[in-house]
N, C-alpha and C positions, 0 to 999 in steps of 0.2 A: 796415717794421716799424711795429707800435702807437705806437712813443715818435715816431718822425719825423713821422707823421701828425697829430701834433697842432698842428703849424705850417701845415697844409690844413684845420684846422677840421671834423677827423674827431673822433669821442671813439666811444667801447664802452661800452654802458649796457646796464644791463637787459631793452631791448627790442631789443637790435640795435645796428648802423652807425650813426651818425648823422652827416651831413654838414651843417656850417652855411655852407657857399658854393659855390658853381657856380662856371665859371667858362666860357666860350660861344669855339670857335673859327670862322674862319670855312673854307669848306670848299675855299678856295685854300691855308688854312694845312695841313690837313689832306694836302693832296694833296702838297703840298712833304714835309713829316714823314714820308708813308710811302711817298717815292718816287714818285710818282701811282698808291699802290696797288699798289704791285707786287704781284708773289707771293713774291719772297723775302723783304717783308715781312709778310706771312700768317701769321698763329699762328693760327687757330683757327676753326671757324664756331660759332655759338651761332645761338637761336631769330631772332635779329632780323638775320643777317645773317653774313660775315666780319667777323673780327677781325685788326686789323693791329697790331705792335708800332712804336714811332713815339716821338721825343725832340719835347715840346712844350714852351714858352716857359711861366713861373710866373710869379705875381702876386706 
């Protein structure tokens, strides 16, 4: 939801999304989170690729 987001440095403005942090995984952590890619974790393809569903560590 909008109100959680605001603790990731999201906000909704006028022109859009705005995110004020990134945050960079590496692609071992990646590979743990979504199984090494499985397919039962697979939600989706999009233009740049699959899409996996995955619990990743916060800052």
């Amino acid at each position: 939801s909008l109100n959680r987001s605001d603790e990731f440095g999201v906000s909704l403005g006028p022109s859009g999304i705005t995110v004020d942090k990134s945050v960079e995984f590496t692609y071992e952590e990646l590979a743990e989170a979504t199984n090494d890619f499985s397919m039962a974790n697979k939600i989706g393809q999009g233009g740049f690729g699959a899409v996996y569903y995955a619990e990743l560590r916060g800052e």
